[in-house]
GUKE-629658 format. One line per 4 residues: number of its first residue (from 1); for each residue y, z, x of C-alpha. Coordinates in steps of 0.25 Angstrom, whole numbers, plus 5000, padded with zeros to 4 digits. Each point is the difference from the previous one (the first is absolute). Layout:
<pts>
NUM = Y/Z/X ~ ...
</pts>
This chain:
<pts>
1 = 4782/4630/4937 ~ 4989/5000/4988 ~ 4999/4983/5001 ~ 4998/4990/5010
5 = 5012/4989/5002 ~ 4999/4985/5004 ~ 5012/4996/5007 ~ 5001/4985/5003
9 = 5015/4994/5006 ~ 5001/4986/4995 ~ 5008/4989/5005 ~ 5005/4991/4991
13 = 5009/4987/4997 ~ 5012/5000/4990 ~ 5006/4989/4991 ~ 5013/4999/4995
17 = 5006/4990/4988 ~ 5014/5001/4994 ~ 4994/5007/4987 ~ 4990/5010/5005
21 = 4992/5004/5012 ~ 4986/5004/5000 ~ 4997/5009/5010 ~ 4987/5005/5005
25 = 4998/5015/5008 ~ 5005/5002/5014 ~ 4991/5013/5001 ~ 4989/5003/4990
29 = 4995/5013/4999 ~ 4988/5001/4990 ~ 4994/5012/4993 ~ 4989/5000/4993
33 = 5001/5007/4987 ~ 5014/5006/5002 ~ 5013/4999/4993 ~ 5014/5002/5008
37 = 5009/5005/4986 ~ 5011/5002/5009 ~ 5007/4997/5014 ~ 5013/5001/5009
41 = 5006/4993/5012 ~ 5007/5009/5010 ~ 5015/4999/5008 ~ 4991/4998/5013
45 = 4991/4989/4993 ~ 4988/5009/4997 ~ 4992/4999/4987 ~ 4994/5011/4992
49 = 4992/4999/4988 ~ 4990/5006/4990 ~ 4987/4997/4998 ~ 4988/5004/4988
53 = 4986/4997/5002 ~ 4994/4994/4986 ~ 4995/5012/4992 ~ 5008/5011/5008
57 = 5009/5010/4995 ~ 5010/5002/5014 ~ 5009/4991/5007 ~ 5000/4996/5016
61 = 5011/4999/5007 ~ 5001/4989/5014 ~ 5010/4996/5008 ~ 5001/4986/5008
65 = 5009/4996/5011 ~ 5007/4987/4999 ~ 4991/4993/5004 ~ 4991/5005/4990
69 = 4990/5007/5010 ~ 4995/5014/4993 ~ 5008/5013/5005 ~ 4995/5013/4993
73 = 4995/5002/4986 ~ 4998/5014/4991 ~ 4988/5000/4990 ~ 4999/5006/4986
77 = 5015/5002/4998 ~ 5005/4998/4986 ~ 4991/4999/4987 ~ 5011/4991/4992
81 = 5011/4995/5010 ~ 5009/5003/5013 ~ 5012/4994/5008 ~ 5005/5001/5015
85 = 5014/5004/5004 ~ 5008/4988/5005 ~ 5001/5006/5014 ~ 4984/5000/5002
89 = 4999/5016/5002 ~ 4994/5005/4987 ~ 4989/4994/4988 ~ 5004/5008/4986
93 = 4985/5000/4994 ~ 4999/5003/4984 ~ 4989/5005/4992 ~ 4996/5007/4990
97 = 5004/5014/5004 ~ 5008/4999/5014 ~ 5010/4990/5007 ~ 4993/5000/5015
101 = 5009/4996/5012 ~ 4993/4994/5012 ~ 5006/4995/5013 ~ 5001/4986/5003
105 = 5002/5002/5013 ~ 4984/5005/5003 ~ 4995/5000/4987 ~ 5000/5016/5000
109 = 5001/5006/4987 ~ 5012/5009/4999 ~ 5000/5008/4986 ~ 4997/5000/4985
113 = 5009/5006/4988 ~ 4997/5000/4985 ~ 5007/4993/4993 ~ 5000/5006/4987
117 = 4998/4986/4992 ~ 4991/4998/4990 ~ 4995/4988/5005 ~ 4986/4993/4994
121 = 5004/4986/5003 ~ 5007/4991/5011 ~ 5014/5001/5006 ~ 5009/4994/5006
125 = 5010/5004/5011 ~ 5010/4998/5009 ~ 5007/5007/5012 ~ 5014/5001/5006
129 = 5003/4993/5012 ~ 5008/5012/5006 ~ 4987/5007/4996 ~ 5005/5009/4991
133 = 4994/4998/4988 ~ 4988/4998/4993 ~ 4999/4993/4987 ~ 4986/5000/4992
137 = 4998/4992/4986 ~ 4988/5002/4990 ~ 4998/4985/4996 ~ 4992/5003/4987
141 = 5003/5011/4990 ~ 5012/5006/4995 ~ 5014/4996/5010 ~ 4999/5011/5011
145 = 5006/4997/5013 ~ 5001/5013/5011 ~ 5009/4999/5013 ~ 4996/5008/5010
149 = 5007/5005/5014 ~ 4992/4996/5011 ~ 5002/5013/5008 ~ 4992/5008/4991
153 = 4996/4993/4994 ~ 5007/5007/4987 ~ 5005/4993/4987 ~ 5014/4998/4999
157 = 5000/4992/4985 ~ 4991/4995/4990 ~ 5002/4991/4991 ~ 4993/5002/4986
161 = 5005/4989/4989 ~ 4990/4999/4991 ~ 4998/4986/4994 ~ 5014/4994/5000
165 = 4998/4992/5012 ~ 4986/4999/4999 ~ 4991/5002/5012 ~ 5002/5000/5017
169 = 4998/4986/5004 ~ 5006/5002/5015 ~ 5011/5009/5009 ~ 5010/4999/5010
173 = 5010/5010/5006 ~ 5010/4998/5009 ~ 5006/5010/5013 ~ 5013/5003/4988
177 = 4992/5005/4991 ~ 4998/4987/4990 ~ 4988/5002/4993 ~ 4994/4988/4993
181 = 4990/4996/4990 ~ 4994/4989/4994 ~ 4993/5001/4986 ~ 4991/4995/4992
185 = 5009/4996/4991 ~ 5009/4991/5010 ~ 5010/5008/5003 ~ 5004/5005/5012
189 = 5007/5015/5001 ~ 5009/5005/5010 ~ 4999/5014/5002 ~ 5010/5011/5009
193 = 4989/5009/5007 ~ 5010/5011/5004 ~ 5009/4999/4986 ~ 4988/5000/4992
197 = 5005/4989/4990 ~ 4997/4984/4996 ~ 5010/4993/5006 ~ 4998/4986/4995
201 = 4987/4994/4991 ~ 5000/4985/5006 ~ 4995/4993/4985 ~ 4987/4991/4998
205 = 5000/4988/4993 ~ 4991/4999/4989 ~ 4992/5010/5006 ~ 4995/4994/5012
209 = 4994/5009/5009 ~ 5006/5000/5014 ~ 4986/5001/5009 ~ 5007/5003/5012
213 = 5015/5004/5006 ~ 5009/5002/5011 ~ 5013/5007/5002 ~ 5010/4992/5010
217 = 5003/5010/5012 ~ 5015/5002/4998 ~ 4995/5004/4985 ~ 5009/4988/4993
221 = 4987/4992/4994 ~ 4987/5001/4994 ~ 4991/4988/5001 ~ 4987/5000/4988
225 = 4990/4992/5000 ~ 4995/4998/4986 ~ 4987/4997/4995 ~ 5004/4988/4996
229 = 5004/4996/5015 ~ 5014/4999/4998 ~ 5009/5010/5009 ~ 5011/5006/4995
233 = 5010/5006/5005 ~ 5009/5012/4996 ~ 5014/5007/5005 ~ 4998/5014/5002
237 = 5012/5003/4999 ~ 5000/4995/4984 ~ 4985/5000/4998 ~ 4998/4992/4986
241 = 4996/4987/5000 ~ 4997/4991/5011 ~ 5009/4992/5006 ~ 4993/4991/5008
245 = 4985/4993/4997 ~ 4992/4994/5009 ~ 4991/4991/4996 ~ 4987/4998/5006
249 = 4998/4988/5006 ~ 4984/4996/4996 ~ 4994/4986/5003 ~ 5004/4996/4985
253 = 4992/5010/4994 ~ 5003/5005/4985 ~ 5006/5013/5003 ~ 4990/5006/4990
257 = 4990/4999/5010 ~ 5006/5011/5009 ~ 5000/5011/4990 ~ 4986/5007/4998
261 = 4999/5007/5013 ~ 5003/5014/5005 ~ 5002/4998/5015 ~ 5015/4995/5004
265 = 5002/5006/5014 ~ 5014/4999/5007 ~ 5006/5003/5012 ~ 5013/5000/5006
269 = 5006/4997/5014 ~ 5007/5015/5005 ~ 5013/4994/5000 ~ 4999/4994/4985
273 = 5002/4985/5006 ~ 4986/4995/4994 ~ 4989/5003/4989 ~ 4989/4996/4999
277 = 4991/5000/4987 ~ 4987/4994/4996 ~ 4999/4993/4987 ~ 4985/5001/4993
281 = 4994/4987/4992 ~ 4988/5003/4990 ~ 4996/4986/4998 ~ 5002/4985/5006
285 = 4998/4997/5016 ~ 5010/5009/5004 ~ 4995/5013/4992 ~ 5000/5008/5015
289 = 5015/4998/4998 ~ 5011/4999/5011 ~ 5006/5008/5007 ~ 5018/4998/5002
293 = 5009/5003/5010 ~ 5014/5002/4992 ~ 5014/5001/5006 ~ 5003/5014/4996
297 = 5016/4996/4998 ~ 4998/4988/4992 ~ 4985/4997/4995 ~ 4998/4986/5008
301 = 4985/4998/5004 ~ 4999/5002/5015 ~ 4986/4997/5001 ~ 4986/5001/4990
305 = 4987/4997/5001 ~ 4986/5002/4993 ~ 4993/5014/5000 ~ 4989/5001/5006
309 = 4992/5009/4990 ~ 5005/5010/4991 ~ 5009/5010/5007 ~ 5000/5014/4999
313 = 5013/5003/5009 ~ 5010/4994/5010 ~ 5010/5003/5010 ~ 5009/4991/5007
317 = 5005/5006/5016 ~ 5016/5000/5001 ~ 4999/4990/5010 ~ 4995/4990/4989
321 = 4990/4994/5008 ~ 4989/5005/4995 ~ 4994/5003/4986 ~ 4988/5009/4997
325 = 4991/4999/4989 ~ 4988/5007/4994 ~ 4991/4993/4991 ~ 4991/5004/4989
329 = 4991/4987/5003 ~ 4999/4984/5006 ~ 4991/4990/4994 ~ 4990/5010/4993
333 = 4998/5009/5012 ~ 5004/5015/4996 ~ 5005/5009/5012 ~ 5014/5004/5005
337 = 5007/4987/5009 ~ 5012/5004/5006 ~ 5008/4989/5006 ~ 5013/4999/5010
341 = 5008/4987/4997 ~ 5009/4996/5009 ~ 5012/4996/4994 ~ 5007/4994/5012
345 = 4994/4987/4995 ~ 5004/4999/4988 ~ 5015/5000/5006 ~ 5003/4984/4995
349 = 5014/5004/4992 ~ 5013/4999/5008 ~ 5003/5015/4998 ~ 4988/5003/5011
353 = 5003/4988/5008 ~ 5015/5004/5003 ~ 5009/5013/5001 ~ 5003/5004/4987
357 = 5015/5000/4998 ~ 5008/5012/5003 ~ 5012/5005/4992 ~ 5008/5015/5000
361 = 5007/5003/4987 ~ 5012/5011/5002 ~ 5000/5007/4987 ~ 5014/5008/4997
365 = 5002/5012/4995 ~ 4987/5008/4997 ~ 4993/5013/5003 ~ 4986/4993/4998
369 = 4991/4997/5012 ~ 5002/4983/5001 ~ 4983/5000/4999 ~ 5001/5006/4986
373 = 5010/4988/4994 ~ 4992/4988/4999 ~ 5007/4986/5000 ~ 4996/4987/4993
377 = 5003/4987/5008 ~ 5000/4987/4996 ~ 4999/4988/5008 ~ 5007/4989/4995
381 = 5004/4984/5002 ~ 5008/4991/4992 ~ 5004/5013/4990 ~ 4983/5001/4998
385 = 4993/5012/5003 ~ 4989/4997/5008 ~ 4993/5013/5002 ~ 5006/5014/4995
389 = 4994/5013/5009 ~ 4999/5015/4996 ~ 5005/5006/5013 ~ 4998/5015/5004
393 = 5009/5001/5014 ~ 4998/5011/5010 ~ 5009/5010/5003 ~ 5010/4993/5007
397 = 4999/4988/4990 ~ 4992/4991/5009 ~ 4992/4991/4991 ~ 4991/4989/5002
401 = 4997/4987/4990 ~ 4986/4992/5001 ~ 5004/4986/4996 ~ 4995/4987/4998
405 = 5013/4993/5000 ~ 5007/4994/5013 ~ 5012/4995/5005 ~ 5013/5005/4993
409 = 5000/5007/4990 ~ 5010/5010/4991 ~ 4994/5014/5001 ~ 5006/5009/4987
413 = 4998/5015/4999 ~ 5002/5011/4992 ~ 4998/5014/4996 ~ 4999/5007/4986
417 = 5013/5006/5001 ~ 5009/4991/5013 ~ 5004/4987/4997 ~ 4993/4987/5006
421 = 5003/4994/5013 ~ 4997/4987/5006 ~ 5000/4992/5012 ~ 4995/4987/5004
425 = 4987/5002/5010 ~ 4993/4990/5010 ~ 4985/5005/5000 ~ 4997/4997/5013
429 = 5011/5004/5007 ~ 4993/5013/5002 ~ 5013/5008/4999 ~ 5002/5012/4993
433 = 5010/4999/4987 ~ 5006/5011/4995 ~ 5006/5003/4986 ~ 5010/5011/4993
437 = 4997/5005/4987 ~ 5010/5008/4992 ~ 4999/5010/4989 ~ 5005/5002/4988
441 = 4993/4990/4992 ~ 4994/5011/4989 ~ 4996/4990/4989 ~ 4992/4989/5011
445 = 5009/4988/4995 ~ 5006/4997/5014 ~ 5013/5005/4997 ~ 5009/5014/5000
449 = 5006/5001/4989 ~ 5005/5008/4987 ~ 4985/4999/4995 ~ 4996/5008/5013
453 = 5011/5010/4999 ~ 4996/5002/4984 ~ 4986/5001/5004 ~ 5002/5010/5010
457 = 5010/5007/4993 ~ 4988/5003/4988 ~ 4992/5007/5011 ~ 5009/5006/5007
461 = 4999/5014/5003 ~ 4985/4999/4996 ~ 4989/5003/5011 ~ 4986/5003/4998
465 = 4988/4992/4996 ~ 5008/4994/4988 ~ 5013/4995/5006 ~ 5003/4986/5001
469 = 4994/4996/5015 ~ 5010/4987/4999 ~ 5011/5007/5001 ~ 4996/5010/5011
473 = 5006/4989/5012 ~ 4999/5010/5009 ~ 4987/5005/4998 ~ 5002/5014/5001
477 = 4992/5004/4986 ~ 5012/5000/4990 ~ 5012/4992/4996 ~ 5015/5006/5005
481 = 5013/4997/5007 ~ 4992/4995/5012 ~ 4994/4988/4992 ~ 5013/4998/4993
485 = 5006/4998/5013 ~ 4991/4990/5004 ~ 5002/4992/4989 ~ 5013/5001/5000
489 = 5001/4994/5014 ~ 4993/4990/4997 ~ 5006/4996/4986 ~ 5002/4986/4996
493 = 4990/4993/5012 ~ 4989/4990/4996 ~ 4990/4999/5007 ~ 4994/4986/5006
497 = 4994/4992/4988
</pts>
């Protein structure tokens, strides 16, 4: 290694209010005069991240166990950025010429490719978590965003747009070819790597930049966060504007003063159930800003508490229990501080306390993987709606709710084209409930009726990109008989209101 470390293990005591929680490091792992722009939390709990010396060029690269003690490290990997696959196998290293692979197994060095990018300042990048695909980003100049195939590695599509969407702000590509990017601009674009074509352009708002991303696994959601720390989130499937916005939950700060910074790191639990975001302050008490924990179906605030410097990068291990975080400095002392949270004791809510509640929806009369149909669910008492959930079930409809709520309760759900059902639910009983859902409701009004038919009957025979995906029940990529019989059999029901 071409530096000294100090590695000090610190025990530490917690406390926890109803508003916020302030926690201090469980491990502590100081390094003087380096940065850690980026890192990852592995299936088996390991961690990898990168590390610059002040006034260097390359990146390092190390990898720590879960229970933070130091495994292997490579030296002078990247000049401007790099990323681990997901299964702890291979570091992708990026500079100026090559795209370097090293194994994170020993710490060997594998191979080096050109590139071919003309590349002068940083980049971003992402990689696949089948391993698959490499996406690299140039963060400043002119839009240029390259994917690459990791066997190679060889390029398989560039993206060259000139200044319509303004410049690379970050990239995330998923295992079905979803390619996405956030702008400078604030928009977010959804890209199909092996079709070569936009899909969608998910909008900004008043130009907000989104500083940082993420794709939900099945592909349904992006979550942005702005830069001016509101999180917002889009529909792929209809891109546009947003249709939820979470609002950042700061210590009655003016939201003006979480908008002049540039670092806005997220990270995402594997399985798309959590996010979390940290939230920059530039002036008051608080300007080290907080860090959130967000309940990736609805928003609610799981837990928060106050950064403890300025931080550079994150990631949050599937498990939830711990949160990692890399700092640029605490209390005036420059130097790299990573910490390991454990988020175990920030477990006060019910939803950590209890077995979530457990529910199967049966969905009729589709050729569409059940994981790929999300639900909304609302909980309801009295004819209120308590909480309302943006549900993505698994492939045999299994779905879990986390809840505040207790006792008995009507549960409502629906999907955009089966009507709603209810039941009544007791909580705590711990038993599974299971709902039927049936197609045929083309317009979303919880009815099949001579609006559907109309509606599907517009589209019908039409298939491709530009056909009307309501009216395709089956979900078979174009409207004919088969949908028409669906509807047909189901003409004249009404869901539960």
């Amino acid at each position: 290694m071409r530096f000294a470390k100090s590695t000090t293990v610190l025990l530490t005591s917690v406390v926890v209010s109803a508003a916020q929680a302030q926690i201090t490091p469980t491990i502590n792992w100081i390094e003087s005069g380096v940065k850690a722009p980026w890192m990852r939390f592995h299936p088996d709990g390991f961690l990898t991240h990168a590390s610059q010396i002040e006034g260097q060029t390359t990146l390092d690269y190390s990898i720590r166990d879960a229970d933070g003690n130091h495994v292997n490290s490579a030296s002078e990997v990247s000049v401007f950025t790099g990323i681990a696959t997901r299964d702890r196998t291979v570091y992708f290293g990026i500079d100026q010429l090559d795209i370097k692979q090293y194994s994170l197994a020993d710490a060997s060095f594998l191979s080096t490719h050109a590139h071919g990018l003309p590349i002068s300042t940083p980049v971003v990048s992402a990689v696949s978590d089948d391993n698959k695909y490499l996406a690299v980003g140039v963060v400043q100049g002119p839009f240029r965003v390259s994917v690459f195939d990791t066997s190679g590695p060889s390029e398989v599509r560039r993206l060259h747009w000139g200044p319509l969407f303004g410049e690379v702000a970050g990239v995330q590509i998923q295992n079905s070819g979803l390619l996405s990017v956030s702008t400078s601009l604030g928009n977010v674009i959804l890209y199909d790597i092996f079709q070569g074509r936009v899909l969608k352009v998910c909008s900004s708002e008043a130009g907000v930049p989104v500083k940082a991303h993420r794709v939900s696994p099945n592909g349904q959601f992006v979550y942005g966060v702005g830069r001016d720390g509101i999180v917002r989130v889009w529909r792929t499937r209809d891109g546009g504007s947003p249709i939820a916005h979470w609002l950042p939950p700061i210590n009655g700060e003016a939201m003006s003063d979480y908008t002049g910074d540039q670092e806005h790191p997220m990270a995402m639990t594997s399985d798309g159930r959590m996010i979390a975001t940290y939230l920059r302050g530039t002036s008051g008490p608080d300007d080290l800003g907080e860090v959130v924990l967000y309940r990736a179906s609805d928003g609610a605030v799981v837990q928060r508490f106050i950064a403890p410097g300025q931080l550079l990068s994150m990631a949050l291990r599937d498990d939830m229990r711990y949160l990692a975080v890399a700092d640029l400095e605490i209390e005036g002392v420059p130097g790299l501080y990573e910490f390991i949270f454990k988020l175990g004791v920030w477990r006060t809510h019910a939803e950590f306390l209890s077995a979530p509640p457990r529910f199967t929806a049966t969905i009729q009369s589709t050729n569409l993987p059940k994981d790929r149909i999300p639900l909304t669910v609302e909980i309801r008492s009295g004819g209120f709606v308590l909480e309302r959930h943006l549900v993505e079930p698994n492939a045999a409809g299994e779905f879990e709710i986390s809840t505040s709520q207790s006792g008995v309760v009507d549960v409502w759900v629906k999907a955009s084209n089966w009507l709603a059902d209810k039941k009544s639910v007791d909580l705590g009983s711990g038993d599974p409930v299971a709902f039927t859902l049936v197609n045929g409701d083309v317009d979303g009004n919880n009815s099949v009726n001579v609006a559907d038919f109309l509606q599907l009957r517009q589209s019908f025979g039409a298939s491709g990109y530009l056909y009307d995906v309501a009216a395709d029940l089956n979900g078979d990529g174009s409207v004919g008989i088969a949908d028409f019989l669906i509807l047909r059999s189901n003409f004249g029901r009404t869901g539960s209101p």
